[in-house]
Steps between C-alpha positions, in 0.01 A plus 500: 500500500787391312524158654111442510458529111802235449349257736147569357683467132614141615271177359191410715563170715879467449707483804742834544840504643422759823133465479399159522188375292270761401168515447273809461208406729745560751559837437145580454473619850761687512496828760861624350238534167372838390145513369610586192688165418223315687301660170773379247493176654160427518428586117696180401347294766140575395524460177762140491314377819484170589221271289387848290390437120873480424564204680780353614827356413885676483311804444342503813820587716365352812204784584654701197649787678854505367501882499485559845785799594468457893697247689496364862640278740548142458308486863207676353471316205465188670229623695335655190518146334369319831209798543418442105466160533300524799283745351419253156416226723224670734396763252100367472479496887619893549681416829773674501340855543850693617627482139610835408270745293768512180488113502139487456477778254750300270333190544128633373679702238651179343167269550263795274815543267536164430100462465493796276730360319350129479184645421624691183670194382190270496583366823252501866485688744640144733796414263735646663717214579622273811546772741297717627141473538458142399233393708343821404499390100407137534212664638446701222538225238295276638193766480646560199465087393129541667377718292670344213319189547187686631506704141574171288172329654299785417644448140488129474181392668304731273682403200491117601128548574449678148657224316280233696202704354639506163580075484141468653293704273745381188498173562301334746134661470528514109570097521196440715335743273636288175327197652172640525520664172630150320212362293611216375344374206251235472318278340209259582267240315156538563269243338375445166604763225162518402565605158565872405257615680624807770352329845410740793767747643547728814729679688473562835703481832339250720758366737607859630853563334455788340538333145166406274463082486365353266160351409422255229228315401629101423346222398632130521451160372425211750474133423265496801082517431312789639130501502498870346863567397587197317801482465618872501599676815415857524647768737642852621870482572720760680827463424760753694662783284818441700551125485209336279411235754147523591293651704188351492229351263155499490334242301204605296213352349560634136800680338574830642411769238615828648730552843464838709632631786479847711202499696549539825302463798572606876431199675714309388779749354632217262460582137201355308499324167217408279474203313291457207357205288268521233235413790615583801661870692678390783741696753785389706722593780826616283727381733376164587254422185200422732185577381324781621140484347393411119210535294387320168376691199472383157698558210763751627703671255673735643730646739370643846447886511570660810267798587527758795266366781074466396432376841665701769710200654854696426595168256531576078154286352572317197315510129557204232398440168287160401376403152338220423603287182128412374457890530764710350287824557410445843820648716470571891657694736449334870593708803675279791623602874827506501496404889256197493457393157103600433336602220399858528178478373429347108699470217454779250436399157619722149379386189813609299494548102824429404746231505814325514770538841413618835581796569569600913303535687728816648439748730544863380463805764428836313631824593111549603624234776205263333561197485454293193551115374575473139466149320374340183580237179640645257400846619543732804187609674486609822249528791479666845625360780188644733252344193660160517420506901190607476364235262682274709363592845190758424724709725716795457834406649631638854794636411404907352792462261367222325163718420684745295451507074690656296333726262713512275456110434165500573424727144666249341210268533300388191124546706429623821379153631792349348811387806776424243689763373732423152890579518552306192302296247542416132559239233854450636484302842678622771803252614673664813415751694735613770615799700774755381691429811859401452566132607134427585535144291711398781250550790149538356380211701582641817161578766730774688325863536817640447622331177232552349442905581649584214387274255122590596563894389710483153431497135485172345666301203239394252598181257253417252525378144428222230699166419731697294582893689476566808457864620640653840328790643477671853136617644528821697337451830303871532321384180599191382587611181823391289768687542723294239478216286822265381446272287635168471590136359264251692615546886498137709607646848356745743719817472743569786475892600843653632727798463690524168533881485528727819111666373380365774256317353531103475556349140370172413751219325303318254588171329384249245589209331439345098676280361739390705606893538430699838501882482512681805474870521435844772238735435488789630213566802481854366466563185458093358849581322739187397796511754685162469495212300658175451437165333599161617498144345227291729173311430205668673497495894190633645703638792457870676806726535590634837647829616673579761578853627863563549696734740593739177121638481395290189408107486627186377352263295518162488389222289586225265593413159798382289751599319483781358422563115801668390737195618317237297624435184202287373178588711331254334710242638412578842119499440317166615204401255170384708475197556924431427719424815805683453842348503620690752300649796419859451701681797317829638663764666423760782596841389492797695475855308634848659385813390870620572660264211198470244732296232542302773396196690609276810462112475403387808426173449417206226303185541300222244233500718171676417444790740141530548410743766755772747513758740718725668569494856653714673733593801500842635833433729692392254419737236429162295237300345418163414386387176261180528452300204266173455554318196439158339827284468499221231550143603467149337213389317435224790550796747260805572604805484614685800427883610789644627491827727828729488563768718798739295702768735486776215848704664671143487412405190626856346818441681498184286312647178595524142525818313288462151555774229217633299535635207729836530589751281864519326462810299718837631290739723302188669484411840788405656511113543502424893797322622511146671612695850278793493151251413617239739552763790158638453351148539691426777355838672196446409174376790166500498235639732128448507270714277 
């Protein structure tokens, strides 16, 4: 025992003087060994195996079993060695079945220490190094690199596929989007200017792009003789919203009074536009400008009415106003087919009393669902749409709807053989005589059912007045009676209903100009209350405001003046004197008011030239609108003048616009003045929808 514990006490792998070389994996077979040092031994070997989560190096002690207390023959070991060797080299194959049990049993304890081990250090279940099993683990790791790679793809195609998504909908779509949604500006000459007075108007999309064209009446000079023209040129001109080039033009026999589109027929399904003269009611293909039918009347001076179908042929008929100049009194309402053109029946004559403008004619439907056409000069009768019929025809008309009265109107009647019914007559004439309907200036000439829905069941706004005050006041439609009256300095414009309150209820912005002053103000659609006011430095410009309903609930309003009065020094300097040419020429601007920022307004644009008629057009993709502007641009005396047509992108040119501060209060407790940032973020936010 003696002699075994100093050999065992003797340094692994050095060479001793009676017992040759040494090396434990000789002795691990050992039969001279009792099973109690086989125990001792195999603690150390286990646990400092070869390749376990130690690793290796001078610690490793060749197997690591330096504390091994049995010896053997030199013989023996040898064999040990050769059989160890043996046994690492065909380990995966399992040949050598007549190993003995104890060699096995250390084995398979050493392979699950040293994985136990590996596996509480971080380490896999196949690192266990050179030896054994190592066709075993390269197995492992490359399932191991599989599934690796199989989990990374699941990661990266997803996330590469996400961000493909992302650049597409970021970038490309909203770039193809940006072109269509581009509107560049434009601007076109059109003929002679023709003076200050507003020529005909429409809006209406006729080439199929979802944006409303536009339609202008134009008249040019020609050094050419005609045998009925002279030398004027007359004509109907569609210009495109997007581009201004034109569509097509239909020449005309006299100047075009009035331009109308919206009726629609189902063979074709092309839009239909009227055209009308002082003599002549003709209808073209919208798309092409063909002519569909005509007819010639005398003396037209108004607008076409459309009315729900007399005749049963599933097309809107038509009704339009003609008075004769020898015969001021003598007014007629003529019923035409709005599918071929024909007089339904005769014209039917009124013998009005008053006089002065010319009033409608409108159609009104009352909550009796009776129809009724009001019209008049200088007053506002009305008359039943199944009496006008049957004077014209002798028959009652087809459709039931069109039989129904109102009662309610009906008492209103001065005798019971008498048709007309008064709405409004006195010693002040009546001037306008309009809808409550927000933005209805910007559309009324429209023929479409469905524009005009509401603008056939609402109150209306009543302007009447003498050379000196005008008063404002808004007829209820159950009884026609005033609800309010405003009154007013001399009003030149049609007012322009929109939302200026969140009531509910559109408010009208008034304006009017004397000497060389323009006032503008909101009243209130409710209760005829003064809401907003401003004045501005500007001769008088007989031009209608516009509004424009915004994506914030309430409405816009545009229209032109100057500067405003509380940035002149000397107004009187400003003012041009009939008759004088001014130094300088007088530059108008387009100002757009918000409800949001009362004490303040948005320059949109500024021009010398003489705006003399607009509209707004608008785009329901975009969330934009258009603002189209004719005008009359000076030139040289040896030069006439030209008439310009400019189409205005309204969320470009608030991009571009010019904050202009009213007057604002200083004094402690008042509002808080708006800053630059906050006022221009809200304008940059802001778009505009259709009423």
């Amino acid at each position: 025992m003696a002699a075994a514990l100093s050999r065992a006490l003797k340094l692994p792998g050095k060479k001793g003087s009676e017992l040759g070389e040494y090396d434990p994996l000789t002795q691990a077979d050992s039969e001279d060994e009792s099973e109690e040092d086989d125990l001792v031994l195999n603690y150390p070997r286990n646990g400092l195996g070869r390749g376990n989560c130690l690793g290796t190096g001078s610690s490793d002690l060749r197997g690591g079993r330096s504390g091994r207390l049995v010896g053997g023959e030199d013989e023996a070991e040898e064999d040990e060695e050769e059989e160890e060797d043996e046994w690492r080299e065909r380990l995966p194959s399992k040949s050598r079945q007549d190993r003995d049990d104890m060699k096995g049993m250390q084995y398979w304890s050493q392979r699950e220490s040293g994985r136990d081990r590996a596996l509480e250090d971080g380490g896999s279940p196949g690192a266990s190094g050179p030896g054994l099993g190592g066709n075993g683990t390269n197995a492992d790791q490359k399932r191991m690199r599989v599934r690796s790679a199989i989990r990374t793809a699941f990661f990266i195609v997803p996330l590469v596929s996400a961000t493909m998504l992302v650049l597409l909908c970021a970038f490309l779509i909203p770039c193809q989007k940006g072109e269509l949604d581009k509107r560049p500006q434009w601007e076109r000459a059109l003929g002679d200017a023709g003076g200050v007075t507003p020529p005909a108007l429409a809006l209406w999309d006729v080439d199929g792009d979802s944006v409303e064209d536009v339609l202008l009446g134009v008249t040019e000079w020609t050094n050419d003789t005609h045998p009925t023209q002279g030398n004027k040129i007359y004509s109907a001109v569609a210009l495109s919203a997007v581009s201004g080039q034109v569509l097509w033009r239909k020449v005309m026999r006299e100047s075009v009074m009035y331009i109308q589109c919206g009726l629609r027929y189902n063979i074709p399904p092309s839009p239909v536009c009227l055209l009308i003269g002082k003599s002549v009611l003709m209808a073209v293909n919208g798309t092409t400008g063909k002519r569909l039918w005509s007819v010639l009347l005398k003396n037209i001076e108004s607008q076409a009415v459309s009315l729900p179908d007399l005749q049963g042929d599933k097309v809107p008929d038509l009704l339009i106003a003609t008075l004769p100049a020898d015969e001021a009194m003598d007014l007629s309402l003529i019923l035409i087919s709005g599918l071929t053109g024909a007089k339904l029946g005769h014209p039917v004559p009124f013998n009005l009393t008053g006089q002065g403008k010319l009033i409608g004619p409108l159609l009104h439907e009352t909550q009796q669902r009776a129809y009724y056409i009001l019209f008049g000069l200088g007053n506002v009768e009305a008359v039943s749409l199944h009496d006008i019929y049957f004077r014209a025809t002798g028959k009652r008309p087809l459709n039931q709807a069109l039989r129904q009265k109102d009662p309610g109107w009906e008492g209103r009647k001065e005798t019971i053989n008498s048709t007309l019914i008064h709405i409004y007559s006195g010693t002040e004439h009546a001037e306008y005589l309009l809808p409550l309907v927000a933005g209805f200036g910007n559309n009324h000439n429209s023929l479409d059912t469905i524009s005009n829905l509401n603008s056939t069941k609402s109150d209306w706004v009543l302007v009447y007045g003498s050379s000196t005050v005008s008063q404002l006041s808004v007829l209820r439609e159950r009884d026609t009676h005033k609800e309010w009256t405003f009154k007013s300095a001399v009003i030149h414009s049609q007012p322009a209903p929109g939302h200026f309150n969140d009531d509910g209820v559109p408010d009208l912005f008034i304006q009017h100009s004397a000497n060389g002053i323009t006032k503008v103000q909101v009243v209130d659609g409710a209760t005829g209350h003064h809401l907003w006011r401003a004045e501005f430095v500007c001769p008088r410009l007989v031009l209608d405001a516009s509004s424009i309903s915004t994506s914030t609930g309430l409405s816009a309003f545009l229209f032109w003046a100057s500067e405003p009065v509380r940035t002149q020094k000397n107004v009187t300097k400003t003012t041009v004197a009939p008759g004088v040419a001014a130094a300088e020429p007088l530059i108008r601007k387009l100002f757009l008011l918000h409800p949001q920022y009362p004490t303040i307004l948005l320059q949109l644009t500024s021009t010398t030239d003489t705006a003399v008629t607009s509209a707004v057009s608008y785009q329901e993709h975009q969330k934009d609108a258009s603002y189209i502007t004719v005008s009359s641009r000076p030139t040289p005396e040896s030069e006439p003048g030209a008439r310009i047509v400019k189409s205005l992108s309204l969320r470009a040119a608030i991009t571009k616009g010019q904050v202009v501060r009213l007057g604002e209060s200083s004094k402690a407790g008042g509002p808080v003045k708006p800053g630059v940032f906050e006022v221009n973020k809200f304008f940059r936010r802001l778009s505009f929808k259709r009423q």
